[in-house]
C-alpha positions as CSV (number, residue, x, y, z in Angstrom):
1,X,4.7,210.0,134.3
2,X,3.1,210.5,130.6
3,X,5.8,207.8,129.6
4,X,4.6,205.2,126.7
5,X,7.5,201.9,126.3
6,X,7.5,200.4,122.9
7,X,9.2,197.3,121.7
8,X,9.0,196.9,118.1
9,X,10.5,193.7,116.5
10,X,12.0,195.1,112.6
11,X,12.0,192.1,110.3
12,X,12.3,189.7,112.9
13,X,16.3,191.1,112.8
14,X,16.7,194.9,114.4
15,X,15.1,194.9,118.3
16,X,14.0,198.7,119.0
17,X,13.1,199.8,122.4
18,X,11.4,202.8,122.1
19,X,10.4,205.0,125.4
20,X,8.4,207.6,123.8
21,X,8.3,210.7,126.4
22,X,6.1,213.8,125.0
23,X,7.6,216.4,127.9
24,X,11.5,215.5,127.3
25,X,13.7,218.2,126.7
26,X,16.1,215.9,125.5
27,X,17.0,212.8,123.7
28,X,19.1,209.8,123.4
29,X,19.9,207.0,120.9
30,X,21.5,203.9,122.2
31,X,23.0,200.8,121.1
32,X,23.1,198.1,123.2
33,X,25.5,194.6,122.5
34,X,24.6,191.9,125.3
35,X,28.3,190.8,124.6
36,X,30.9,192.0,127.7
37,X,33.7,190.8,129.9
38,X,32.1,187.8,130.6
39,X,32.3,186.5,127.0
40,X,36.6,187.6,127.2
41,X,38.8,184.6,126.1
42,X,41.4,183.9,129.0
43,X,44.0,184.8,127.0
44,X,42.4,187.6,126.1
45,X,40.6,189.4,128.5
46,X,39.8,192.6,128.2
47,X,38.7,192.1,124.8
48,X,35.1,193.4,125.6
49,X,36.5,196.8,127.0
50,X,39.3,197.2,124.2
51,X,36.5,196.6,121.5
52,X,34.5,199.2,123.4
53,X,36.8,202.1,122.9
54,X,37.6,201.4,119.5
55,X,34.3,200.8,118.4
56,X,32.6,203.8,116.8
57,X,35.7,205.4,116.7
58,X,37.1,205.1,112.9
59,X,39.2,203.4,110.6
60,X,42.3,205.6,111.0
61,X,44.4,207.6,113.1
62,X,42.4,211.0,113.9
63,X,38.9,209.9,112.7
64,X,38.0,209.2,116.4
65,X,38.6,213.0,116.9
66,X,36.9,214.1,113.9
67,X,33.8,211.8,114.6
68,X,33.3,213.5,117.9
69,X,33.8,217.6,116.5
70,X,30.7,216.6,113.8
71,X,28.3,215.0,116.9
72,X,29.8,218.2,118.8
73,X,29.0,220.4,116.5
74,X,25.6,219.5,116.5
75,X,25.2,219.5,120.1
76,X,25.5,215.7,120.3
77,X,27.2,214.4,123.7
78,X,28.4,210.6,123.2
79,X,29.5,208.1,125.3
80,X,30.2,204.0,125.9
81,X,30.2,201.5,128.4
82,X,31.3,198.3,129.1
83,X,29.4,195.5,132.1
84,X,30.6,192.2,132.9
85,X,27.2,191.1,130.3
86,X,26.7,193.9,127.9
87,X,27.8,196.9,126.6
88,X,26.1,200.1,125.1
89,X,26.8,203.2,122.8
90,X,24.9,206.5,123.8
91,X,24.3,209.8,121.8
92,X,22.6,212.4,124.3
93,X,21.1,215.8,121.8
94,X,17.7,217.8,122.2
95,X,14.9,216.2,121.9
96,X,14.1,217.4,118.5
97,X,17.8,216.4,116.7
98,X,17.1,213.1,117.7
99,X,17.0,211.6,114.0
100,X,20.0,213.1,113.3
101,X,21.6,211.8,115.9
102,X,20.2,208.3,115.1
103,X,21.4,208.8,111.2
104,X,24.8,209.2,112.2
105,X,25.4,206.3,114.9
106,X,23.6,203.7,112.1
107,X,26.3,205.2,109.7
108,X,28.9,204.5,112.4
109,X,27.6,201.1,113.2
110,X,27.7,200.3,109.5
111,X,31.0,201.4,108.1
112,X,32.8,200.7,111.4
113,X,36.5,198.8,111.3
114,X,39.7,198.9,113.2
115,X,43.0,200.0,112.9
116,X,46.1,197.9,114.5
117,X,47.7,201.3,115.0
118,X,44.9,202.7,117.1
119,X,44.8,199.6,118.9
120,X,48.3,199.3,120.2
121,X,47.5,203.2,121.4
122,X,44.3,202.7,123.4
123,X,46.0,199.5,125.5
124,X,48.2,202.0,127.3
125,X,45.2,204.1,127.5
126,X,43.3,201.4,129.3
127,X,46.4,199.9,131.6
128,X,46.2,203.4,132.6
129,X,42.6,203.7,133.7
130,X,42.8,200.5,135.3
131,X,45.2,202.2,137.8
132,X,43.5,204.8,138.2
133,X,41.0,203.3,139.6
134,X,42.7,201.4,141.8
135,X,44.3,204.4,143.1
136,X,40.7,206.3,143.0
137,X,39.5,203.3,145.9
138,X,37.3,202.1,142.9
139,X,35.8,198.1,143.9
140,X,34.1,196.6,141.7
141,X,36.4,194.9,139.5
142,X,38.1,193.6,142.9
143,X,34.9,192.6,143.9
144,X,33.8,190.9,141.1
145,X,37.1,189.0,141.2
146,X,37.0,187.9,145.0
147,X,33.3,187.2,145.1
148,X,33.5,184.2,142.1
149,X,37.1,183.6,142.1
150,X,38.3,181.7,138.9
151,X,34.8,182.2,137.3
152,X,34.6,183.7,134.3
153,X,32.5,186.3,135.7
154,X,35.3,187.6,138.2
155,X,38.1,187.2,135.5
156,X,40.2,190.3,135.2
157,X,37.6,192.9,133.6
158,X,40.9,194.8,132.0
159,X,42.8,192.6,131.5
160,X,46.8,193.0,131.4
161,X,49.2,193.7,129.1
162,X,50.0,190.5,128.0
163,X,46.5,189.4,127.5
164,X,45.7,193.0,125.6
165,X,48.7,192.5,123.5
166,X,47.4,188.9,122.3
167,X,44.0,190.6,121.0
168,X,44.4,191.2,117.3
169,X,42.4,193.7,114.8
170,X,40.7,190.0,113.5
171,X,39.6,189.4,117.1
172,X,37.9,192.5,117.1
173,X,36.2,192.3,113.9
174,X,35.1,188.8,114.9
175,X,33.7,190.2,117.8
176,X,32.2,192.8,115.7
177,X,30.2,190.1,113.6
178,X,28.8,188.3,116.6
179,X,28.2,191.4,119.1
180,X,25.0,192.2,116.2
181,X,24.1,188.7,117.1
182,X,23.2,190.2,120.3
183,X,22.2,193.7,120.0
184,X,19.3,196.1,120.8
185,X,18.4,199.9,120.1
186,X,16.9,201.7,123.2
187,X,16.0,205.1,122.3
188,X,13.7,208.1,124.2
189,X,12.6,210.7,123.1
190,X,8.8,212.1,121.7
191,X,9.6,211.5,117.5
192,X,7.7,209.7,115.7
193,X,8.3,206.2,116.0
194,X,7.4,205.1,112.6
195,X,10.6,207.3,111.7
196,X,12.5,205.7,113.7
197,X,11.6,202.4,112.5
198,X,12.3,203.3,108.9
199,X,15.9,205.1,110.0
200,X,17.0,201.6,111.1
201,X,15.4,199.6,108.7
202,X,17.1,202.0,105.6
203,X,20.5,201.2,107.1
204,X,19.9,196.6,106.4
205,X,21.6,196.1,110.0
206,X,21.3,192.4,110.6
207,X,21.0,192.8,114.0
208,X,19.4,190.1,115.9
209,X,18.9,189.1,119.8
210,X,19.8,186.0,120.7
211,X,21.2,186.8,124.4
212,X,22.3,183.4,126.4
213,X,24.5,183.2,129.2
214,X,25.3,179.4,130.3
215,X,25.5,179.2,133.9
216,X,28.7,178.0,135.8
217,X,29.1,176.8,138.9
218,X,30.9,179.1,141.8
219,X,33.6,178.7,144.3
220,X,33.5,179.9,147.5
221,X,34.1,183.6,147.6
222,X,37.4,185.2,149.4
223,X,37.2,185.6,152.8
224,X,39.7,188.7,152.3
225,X,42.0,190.6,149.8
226,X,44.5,193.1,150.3
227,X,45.3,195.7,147.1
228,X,48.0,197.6,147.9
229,X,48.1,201.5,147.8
230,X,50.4,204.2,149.8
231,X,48.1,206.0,152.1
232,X,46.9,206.7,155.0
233,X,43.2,205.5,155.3
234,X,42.0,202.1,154.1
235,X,39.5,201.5,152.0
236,X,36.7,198.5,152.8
237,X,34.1,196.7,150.5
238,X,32.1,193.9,152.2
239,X,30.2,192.5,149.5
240,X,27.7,189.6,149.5
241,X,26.4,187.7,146.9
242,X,22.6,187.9,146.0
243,X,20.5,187.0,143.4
244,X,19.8,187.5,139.6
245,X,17.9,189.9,137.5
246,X,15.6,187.1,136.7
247,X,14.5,187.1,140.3
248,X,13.0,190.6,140.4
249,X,11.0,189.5,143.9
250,X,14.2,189.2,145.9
251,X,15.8,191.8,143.7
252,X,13.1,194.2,145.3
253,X,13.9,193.4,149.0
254,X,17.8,193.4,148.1
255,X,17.3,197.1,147.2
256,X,15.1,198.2,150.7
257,X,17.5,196.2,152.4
258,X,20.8,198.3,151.1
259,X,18.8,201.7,152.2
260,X,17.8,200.0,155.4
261,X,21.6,199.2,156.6
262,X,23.5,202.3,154.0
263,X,22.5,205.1,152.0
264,X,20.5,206.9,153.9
265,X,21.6,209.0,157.2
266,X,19.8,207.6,159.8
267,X,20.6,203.5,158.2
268,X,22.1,201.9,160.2
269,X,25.6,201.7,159.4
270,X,25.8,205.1,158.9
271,X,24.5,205.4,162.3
272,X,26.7,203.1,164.4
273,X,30.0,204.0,162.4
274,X,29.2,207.9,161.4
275,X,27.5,208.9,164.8
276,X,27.8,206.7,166.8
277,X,31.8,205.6,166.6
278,X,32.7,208.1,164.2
279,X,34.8,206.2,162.5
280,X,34.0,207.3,159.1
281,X,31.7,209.7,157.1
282,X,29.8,208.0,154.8
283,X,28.7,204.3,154.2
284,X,28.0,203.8,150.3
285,X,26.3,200.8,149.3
286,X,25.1,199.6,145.8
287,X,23.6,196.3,144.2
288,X,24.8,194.8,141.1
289,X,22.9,192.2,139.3
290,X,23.9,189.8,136.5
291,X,21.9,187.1,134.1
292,X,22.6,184.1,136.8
293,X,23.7,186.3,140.0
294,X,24.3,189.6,141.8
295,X,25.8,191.2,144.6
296,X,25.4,193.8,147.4
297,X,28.2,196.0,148.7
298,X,29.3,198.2,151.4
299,X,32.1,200.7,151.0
300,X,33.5,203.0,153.7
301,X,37.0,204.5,154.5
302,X,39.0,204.2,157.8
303,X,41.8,205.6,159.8
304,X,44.5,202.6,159.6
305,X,44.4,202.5,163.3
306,X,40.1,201.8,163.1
307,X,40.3,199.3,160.6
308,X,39.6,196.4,163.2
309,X,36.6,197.9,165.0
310,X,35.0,199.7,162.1
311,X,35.0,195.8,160.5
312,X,33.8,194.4,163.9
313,X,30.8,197.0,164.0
314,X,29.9,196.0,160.9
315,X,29.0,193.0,161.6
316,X,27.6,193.9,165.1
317,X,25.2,195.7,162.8
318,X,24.6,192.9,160.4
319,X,24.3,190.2,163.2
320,X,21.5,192.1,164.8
321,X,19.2,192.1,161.4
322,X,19.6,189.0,161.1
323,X,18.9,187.5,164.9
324,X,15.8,191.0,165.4
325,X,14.9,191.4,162.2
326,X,13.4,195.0,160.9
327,X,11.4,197.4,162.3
328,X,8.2,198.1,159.9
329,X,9.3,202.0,160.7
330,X,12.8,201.6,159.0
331,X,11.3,199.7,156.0
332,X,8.7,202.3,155.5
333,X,11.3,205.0,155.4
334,X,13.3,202.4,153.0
335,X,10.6,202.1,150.8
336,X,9.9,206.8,150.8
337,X,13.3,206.9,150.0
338,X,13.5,204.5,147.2
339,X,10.7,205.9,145.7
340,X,12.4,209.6,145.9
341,X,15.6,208.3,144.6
342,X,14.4,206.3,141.5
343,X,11.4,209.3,140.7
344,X,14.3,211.7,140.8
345,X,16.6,209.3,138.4
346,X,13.4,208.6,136.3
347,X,13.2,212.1,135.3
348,X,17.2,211.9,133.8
349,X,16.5,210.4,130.5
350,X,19.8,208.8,131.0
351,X,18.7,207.3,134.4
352,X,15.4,206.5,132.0
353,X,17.6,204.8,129.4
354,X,20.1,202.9,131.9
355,X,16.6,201.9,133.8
356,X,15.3,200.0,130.5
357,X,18.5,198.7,129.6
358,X,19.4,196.8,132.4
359,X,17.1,194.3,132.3
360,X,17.9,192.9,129.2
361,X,19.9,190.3,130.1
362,X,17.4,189.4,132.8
363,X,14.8,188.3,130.1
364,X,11.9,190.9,131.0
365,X,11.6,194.4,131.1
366,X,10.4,195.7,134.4
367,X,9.1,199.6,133.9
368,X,9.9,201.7,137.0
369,X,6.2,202.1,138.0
370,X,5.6,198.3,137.7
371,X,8.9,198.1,140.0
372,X,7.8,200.6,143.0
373,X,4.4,198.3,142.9
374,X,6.7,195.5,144.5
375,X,8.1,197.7,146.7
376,X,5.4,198.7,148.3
377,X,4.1,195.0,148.2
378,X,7.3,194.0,150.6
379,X,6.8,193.4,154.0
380,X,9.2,192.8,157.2
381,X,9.1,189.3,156.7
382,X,10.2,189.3,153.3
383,X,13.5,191.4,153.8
384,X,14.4,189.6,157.3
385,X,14.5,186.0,155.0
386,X,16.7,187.7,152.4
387,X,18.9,189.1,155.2
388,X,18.9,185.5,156.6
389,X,19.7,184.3,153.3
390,X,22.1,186.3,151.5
391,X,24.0,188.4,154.5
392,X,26.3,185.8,156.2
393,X,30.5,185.3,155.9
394,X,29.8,182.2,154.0
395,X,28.7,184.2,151.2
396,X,31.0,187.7,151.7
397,X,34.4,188.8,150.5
398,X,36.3,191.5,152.2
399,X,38.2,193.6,149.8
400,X,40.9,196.1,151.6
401,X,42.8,199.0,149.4
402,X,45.7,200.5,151.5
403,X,48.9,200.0,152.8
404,X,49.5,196.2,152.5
405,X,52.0,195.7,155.8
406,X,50.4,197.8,158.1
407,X,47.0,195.7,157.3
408,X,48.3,192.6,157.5
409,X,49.6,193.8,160.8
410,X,46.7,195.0,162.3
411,X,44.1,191.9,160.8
């Protein structure tokens, strides 16, 4: 890939990522705050989110709207997100409107305030996505919150309504004034970067990063939760926790080892409970890293009446990694497949963007090429110790979304 990363340090204040890419097609201008739901008060959580859909928005009723009819207009598609340990603003334009595009977020950034109007609006907006993803069989925020129960890092992403009603407009500009404590520009595209440099430098942004996350110690995870929803099927997560950015050796055999057991048609889970039992039709997994931990997951659905075996086969499939080990064949097909997926996502410039940005809060940025080196460094050994490490009940939570009696009935 013809694909140059450059970090550029402006006055010791502004950090700039810059992936310059002479093929793209298109561009994007981000802006990253290494502030998120992990920084929430307790009586105040969902703070992080809240601040993410107001930010950027306006000062007054209507100017969100407005704001996004000019970056329309001008074939600009933006966007926001919100982690447990960062948070990031995206504008997505052809390659060559990319300075525009960059012109008009630093304005944002600049002038930016809230309104106590709009804010009281967008908490019923986000009590409502929080159901809807409940509803949708979404688990990660359960996860989170089962895996390091009364942590900060598994507090209540969301938050409620009596938490979100306790957040003020001076909370949010006082998160405001320390989120550019901890901020970073990640931008691709093939301008010139010495533009670039002077775009952000014109706007005086006294943006600095000073990214620290104390570790805490963890409780045991929960063995099992049930969140109730009418239907039919069940949903399962079995998530185990495994290790931190920081540790991108492990991180590397984490990754095989998801495509090893998921993912992939002929892992397998998706073997024993697809073809084998069929009991369900797809086994998704994903990993999720943080500054000081991570986790893996499995997800499936189920019949109410297969809940039981599907979980017992499961761990059939789990307890024979770890007591045989791998086969060098399914880590070699782990490791083609890998290399598919992220060249495929590589050649998204949002995949690009989310690639870079990730590692952030683990101290060093790891380029996607570097990254597939360690992969195909990894041998048998090395995933069979993480399985023997990471992949036992002591360190797993079972999350359930369904029908809460008829569960408890059948566990």
């Amino acid at each position: 890939m013809n694909t140059h990363l450059k970090i550029y340090n402006l006055r010791k204040e502004a950090n700039l990522i810059y992936i310059y890419d002479p093929t793209v097609l298109q561009s994007v201008v981000s802006f990253w705050i290494l502030k998120g739901a992990r920084n929430d008060p307790k009586d105040k959580l969902g703070l992080a989110h809240l601040f993410e859909h107001l930010y950027l928005e306006g000062s007054r009723d209507g100017e969100s709207e407005e704001r996004l009819k000019i970056l329309e207009s001008k074939g600009i598609i933006a966007n926001a997100f919100t982690g447990r340990e960062f948070m990031y603003f995206y504008q997505y334009q052809d390659a060559g409107d990319l300075l525009v595009s960059l012109k008009l977020l630093l304005e944002q950034i600049k002038n930016n305030c809230f309104d106590r109007k709009r804010l009281k609006k967008e908490i019923d907006i986000i009590l409502a996505e929080k159901q809807t993803l409940i509803s949708d069989y979404t688990f990660w925020p359960l996860e989170h919150k089962s895996l390091w129960p009364g942590s900060i890092l598994g507090q209540d992403y969301f938050g409620t309504k009596k938490t979100l009603n306790n957040i003020s407009v001076s909370d949010l500009d006082n998160f405001s004034k320390d989120a550019l404590k901890n901020a970073c520009f990640i931008i691709l595209g093939n301008s010139d970067s010495q533009e670039i440099v002077q775009a952000i430098k014109k706007n005086d942004l006294k943006i600095q990063n000073n990214y620290k996350i104390k570790p805490e110690p963890f409780k045991k995870p929960k063995k099992i939760v049930i969140t109730p929803v009418d239907s039919r099927d069940v949903g399962i997560s079995i998530a185990f926790r495994i290790c931190s950015l920081a540790k991108s050796d492990e991180l590397v055999g984490c990754e095989l080892l998801s495509y090893i057991l998921a993912i992939t048609w002929n892992s397998r889970l998706v073997s024993n409970l697809r073809f084998k039992n069929k009991l369900v039709y797809s086994v998704e997994s994903f990993c999720e890293y943080f500054s000081d931990t991570g986790y893996l997951n499995f997800t499936f659905r189920v019949g109410k009446k297969n809940l039981s075996k599907a979980i017992k086969q499961f761990w059939l499939e789990i307890q024979a990694v770890i007591k045989k080990g791998i086969t060098s064949e399914e880590l070699e097909v782990a490791k083609k497949m890998y290399r598919l997926d992220l060249n495929m996502n590589q050649n998204d410039p949002l995949q690009k963007l989310w690639w870079c940005g990730r590692w952030l809060v683990g101290g060093e940025i790891i380029t996607s090429e570097e990254f597939l080196k360690k992969i195909f460094k990894i041998k048998e050994d090395n995933i069979n110790q993480i399985a023997l490490k990471y992949l036992n009940k002591r360190n797993c939570s079972i999350n359930l979304v369904g029908p809460q009696k008829e569960i408890s009935e059948i566990l």
